[in-house]
C-alpha positions as CSV (number, residue, x, y, z in Angstrom):
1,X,-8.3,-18.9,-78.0
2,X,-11.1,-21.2,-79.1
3,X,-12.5,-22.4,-82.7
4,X,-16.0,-23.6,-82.4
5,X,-17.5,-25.3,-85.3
6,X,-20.6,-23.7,-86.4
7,X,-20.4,-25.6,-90.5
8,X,-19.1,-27.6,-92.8
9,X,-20.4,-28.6,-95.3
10,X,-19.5,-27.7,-99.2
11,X,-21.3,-26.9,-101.9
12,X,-24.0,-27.5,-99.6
13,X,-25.2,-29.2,-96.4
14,X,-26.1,-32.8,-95.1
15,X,-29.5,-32.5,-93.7
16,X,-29.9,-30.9,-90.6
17,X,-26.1,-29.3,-91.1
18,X,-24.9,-25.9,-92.3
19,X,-22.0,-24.9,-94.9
20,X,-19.2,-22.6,-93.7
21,X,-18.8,-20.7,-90.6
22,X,-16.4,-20.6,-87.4
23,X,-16.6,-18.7,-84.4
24,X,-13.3,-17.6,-83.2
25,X,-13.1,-16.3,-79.5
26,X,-10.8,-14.9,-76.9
27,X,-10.8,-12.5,-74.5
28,X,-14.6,-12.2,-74.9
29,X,-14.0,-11.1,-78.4
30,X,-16.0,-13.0,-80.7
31,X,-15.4,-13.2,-84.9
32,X,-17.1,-14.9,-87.1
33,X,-15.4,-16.3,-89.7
34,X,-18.1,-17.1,-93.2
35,X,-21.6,-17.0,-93.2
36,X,-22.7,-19.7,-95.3
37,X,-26.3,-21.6,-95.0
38,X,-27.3,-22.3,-92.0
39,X,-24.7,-20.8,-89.7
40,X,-26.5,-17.9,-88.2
41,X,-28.7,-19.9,-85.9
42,X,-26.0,-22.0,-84.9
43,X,-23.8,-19.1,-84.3
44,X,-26.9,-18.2,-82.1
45,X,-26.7,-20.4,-79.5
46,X,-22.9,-19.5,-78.8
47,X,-23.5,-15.7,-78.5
48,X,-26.2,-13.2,-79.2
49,X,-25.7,-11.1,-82.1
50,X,-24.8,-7.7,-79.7
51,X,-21.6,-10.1,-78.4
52,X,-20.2,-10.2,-82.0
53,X,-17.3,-7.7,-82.8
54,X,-16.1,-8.5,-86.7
55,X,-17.1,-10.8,-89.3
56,X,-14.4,-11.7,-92.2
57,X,-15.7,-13.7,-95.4
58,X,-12.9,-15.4,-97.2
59,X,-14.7,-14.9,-100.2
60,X,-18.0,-14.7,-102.1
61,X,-19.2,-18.4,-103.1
62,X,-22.9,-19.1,-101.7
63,X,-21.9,-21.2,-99.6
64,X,-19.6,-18.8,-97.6
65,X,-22.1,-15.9,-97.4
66,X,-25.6,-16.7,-97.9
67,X,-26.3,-16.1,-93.7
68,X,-24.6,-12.9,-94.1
69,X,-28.3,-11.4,-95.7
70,X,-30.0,-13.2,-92.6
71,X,-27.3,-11.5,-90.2
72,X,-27.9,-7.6,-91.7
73,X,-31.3,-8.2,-90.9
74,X,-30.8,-9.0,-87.3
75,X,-27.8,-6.4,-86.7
76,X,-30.4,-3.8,-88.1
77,X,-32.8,-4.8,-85.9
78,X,-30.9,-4.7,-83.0
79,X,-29.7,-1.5,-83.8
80,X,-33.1,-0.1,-84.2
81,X,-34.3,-1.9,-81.2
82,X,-31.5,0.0,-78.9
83,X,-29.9,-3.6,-78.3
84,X,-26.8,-2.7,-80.3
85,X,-25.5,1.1,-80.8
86,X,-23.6,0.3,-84.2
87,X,-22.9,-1.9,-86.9
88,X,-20.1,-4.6,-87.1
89,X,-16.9,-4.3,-89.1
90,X,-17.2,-6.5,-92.1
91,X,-14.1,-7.8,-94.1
92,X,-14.5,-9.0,-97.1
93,X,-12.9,-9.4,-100.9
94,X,-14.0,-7.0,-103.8
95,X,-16.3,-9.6,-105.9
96,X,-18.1,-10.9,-107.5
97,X,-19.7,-7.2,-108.3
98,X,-23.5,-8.3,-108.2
99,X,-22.6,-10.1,-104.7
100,X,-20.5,-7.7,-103.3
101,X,-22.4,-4.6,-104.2
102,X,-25.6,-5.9,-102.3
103,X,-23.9,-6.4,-99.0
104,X,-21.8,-3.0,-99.1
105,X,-25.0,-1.7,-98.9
106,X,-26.2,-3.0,-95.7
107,X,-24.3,0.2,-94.2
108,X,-26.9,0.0,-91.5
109,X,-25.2,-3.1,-90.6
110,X,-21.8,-3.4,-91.6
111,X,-18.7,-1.3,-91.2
112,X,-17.3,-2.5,-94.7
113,X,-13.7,-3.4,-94.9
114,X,-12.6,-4.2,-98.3
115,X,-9.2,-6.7,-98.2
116,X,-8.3,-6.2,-102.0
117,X,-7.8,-2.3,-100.7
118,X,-6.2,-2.9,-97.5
119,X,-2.2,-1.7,-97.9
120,X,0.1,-5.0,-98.6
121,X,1.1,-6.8,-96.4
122,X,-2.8,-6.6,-95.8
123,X,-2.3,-7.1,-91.8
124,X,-5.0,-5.5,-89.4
125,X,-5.7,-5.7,-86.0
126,X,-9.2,-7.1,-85.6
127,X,-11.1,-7.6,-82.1
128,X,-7.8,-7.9,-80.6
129,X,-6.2,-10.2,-83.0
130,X,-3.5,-9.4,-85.7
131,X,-5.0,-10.6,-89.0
132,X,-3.2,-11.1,-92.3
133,X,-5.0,-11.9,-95.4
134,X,-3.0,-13.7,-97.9
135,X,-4.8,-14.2,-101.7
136,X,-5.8,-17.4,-102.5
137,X,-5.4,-19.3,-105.2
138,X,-9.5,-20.3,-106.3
139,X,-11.8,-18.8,-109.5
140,X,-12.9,-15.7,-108.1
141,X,-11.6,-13.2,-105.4
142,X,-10.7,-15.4,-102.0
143,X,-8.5,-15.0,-99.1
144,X,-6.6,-17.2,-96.8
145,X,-6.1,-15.7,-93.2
146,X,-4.2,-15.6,-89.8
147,X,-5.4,-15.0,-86.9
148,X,-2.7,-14.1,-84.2
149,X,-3.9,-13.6,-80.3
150,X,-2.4,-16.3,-77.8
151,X,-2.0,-18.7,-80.6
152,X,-1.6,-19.1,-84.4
153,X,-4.3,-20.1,-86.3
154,X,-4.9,-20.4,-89.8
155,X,-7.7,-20.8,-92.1
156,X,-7.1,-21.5,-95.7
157,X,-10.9,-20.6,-97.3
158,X,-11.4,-21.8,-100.6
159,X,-8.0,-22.2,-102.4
160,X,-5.8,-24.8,-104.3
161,X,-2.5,-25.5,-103.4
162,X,0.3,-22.7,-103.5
163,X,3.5,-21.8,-101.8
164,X,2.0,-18.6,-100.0
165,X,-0.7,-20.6,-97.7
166,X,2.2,-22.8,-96.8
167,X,4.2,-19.6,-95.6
168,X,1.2,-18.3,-94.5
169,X,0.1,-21.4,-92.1
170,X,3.9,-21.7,-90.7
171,X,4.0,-23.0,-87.0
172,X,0.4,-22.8,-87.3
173,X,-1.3,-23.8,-83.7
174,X,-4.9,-25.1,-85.3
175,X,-4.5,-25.2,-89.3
176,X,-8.5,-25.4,-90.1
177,X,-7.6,-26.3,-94.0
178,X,-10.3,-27.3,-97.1
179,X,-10.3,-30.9,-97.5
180,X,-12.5,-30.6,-100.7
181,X,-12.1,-34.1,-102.2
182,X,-10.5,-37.4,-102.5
183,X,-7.0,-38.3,-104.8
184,X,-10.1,-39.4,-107.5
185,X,-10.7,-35.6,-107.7
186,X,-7.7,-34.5,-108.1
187,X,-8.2,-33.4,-111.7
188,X,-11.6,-32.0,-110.8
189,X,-10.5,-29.6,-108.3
190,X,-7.1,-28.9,-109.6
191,X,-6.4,-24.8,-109.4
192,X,-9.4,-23.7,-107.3
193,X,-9.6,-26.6,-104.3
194,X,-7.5,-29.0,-102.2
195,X,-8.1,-32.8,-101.8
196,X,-7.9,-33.9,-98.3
197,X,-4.2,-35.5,-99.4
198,X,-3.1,-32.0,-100.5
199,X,-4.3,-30.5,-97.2
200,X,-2.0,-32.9,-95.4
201,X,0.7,-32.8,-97.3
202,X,0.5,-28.5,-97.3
203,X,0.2,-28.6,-93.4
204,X,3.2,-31.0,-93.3
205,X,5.1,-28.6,-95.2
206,X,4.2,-25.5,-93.5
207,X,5.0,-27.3,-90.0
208,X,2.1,-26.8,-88.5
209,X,1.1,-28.4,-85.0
210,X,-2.1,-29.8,-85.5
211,X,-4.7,-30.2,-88.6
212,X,-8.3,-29.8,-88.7
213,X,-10.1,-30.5,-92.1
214,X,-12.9,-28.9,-93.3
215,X,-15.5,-28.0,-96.6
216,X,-16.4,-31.2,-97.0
217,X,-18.4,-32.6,-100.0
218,X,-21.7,-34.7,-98.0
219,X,-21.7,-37.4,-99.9
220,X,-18.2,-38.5,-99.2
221,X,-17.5,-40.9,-96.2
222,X,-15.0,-38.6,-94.0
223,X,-13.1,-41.6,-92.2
224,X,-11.8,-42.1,-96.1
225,X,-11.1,-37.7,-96.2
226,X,-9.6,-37.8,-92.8
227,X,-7.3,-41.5,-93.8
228,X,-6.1,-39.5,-96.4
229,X,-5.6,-36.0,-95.2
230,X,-3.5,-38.2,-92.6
231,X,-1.4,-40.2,-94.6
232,X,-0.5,-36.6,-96.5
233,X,0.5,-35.2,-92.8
234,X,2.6,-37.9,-91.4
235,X,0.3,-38.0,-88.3
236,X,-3.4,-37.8,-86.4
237,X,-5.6,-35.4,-88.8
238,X,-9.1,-34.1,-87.0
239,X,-12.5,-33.6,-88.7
240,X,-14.3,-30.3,-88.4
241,X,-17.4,-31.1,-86.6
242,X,-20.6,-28.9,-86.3
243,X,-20.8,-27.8,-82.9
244,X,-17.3,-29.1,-81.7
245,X,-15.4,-26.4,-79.9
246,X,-11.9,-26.8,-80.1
247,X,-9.3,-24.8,-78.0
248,X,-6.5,-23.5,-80.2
């Protein structure tokens, strides 16, 4: 199983970057997870868009999803063009309503997959991997998620700390976790984001093997995100780094 870095960058990009999106591969299976600016053509130069299997979106901020309009287009076209023969299973949460009734209709794209109706525990097998969405804790409709192949990995989304991503990210191989802000924002972000401390400190307490911080604010210095996503840990915390692949 392999993460590779597509973007990361929250509420929007550093020039030349891209906001949030992860490809997630193994076995030749290949999920995207988030479509936020810019990731489509960086997902681009890992596969071509036939090669794709599922696309999950942990929820519907801009920065998560504006790609996924860019993506319908191309699906669509390589549907009509005989270069795909149908559309890709999309899993997403059930608003906001303006946003999430424009992309259920790209039916000529996407196989739609709502999470707020899928039976609790809200586990699925996707692509090959077992997925479990978990509700986050952030001001709209959001989802943390496993993925389960080989290896455990966890993505947090958008969320604020809570006991059920801490279950959730247990034993965790690769825990790719929101590292919105530093301790100064604390009051800022309080109930809908994490600092990078409060990303440590969760990943310490879920046990999991390695860290990987992410959503990151581009006018912050990340040595200073990373020193303190460490110092919450107890140990080495990685950055999220456009185009880094990382093996799970």
């Amino acid at each position: 199983m392999k993460l590779t870095v597509l973007g990361c960058w929250a509420p929007y990009p550093r020039v030349s970057g891209a906001c949030s999106g992860y490809l997630l591969q193994e076995n030749n299976r290949n999920l995207l997870l988030d479509a936020g600016n810019g990731v489509l053509s960086r997902l681009l130069q890992h596969i071509d868009i036939q090669e794709l299997d599922a696309v999950l979106l942990s929820h519907l901020h801009p920065d998560h999803l504006m790609d996924i309009y860019a993506l319908r287009h191309a699906i669509e076209a390589a549907i009509r063009e005989g270069r795909m023969d149908k559309p890709i299973p999309l899993y997403l949460p059930n608003g906001p309503a303006e946003d999430f009734d424009r992309i259920t209709g790209f039916t000529n794209a996407f196989v739609i997959n709502v999470i707020d109706r899928l039976p609790e525990p809200r586990e699925v097998h996707v692509a090959g991997c077992r997925v479990k969405f978990v509700p986050a804790k952030h001001n709209l409709p959001a989802y943390s998620m496993l993925l389960e192949g080989s290896k455990r990995f966890v993505y947090s989304g958008d969320t604020a700390y809570q006991e059920e991503l801490i279950k959730l990210a247990a034993g965790a191989d690769l825990f790719l976790c929101e590292a919105s802000g530093l301790d100064s924002d604390m009051n800022y972000l309080q109930e809908n984001h994490l600092t990078a401390r409060q990303a440590g400190e969760l990943a310490r307490a879920a046990g999991a093997k390695r860290l990987v911080i992410t959503h990151f604010y581009p006018e912050y210095v990340l040595s200073l995100l990373q020193r303190q996503a460490a110092e919450g840990f107890g140990r080495q915390v990685e950055l999220a780094r456009e185009g880094a692949t990382l093996e799970v």
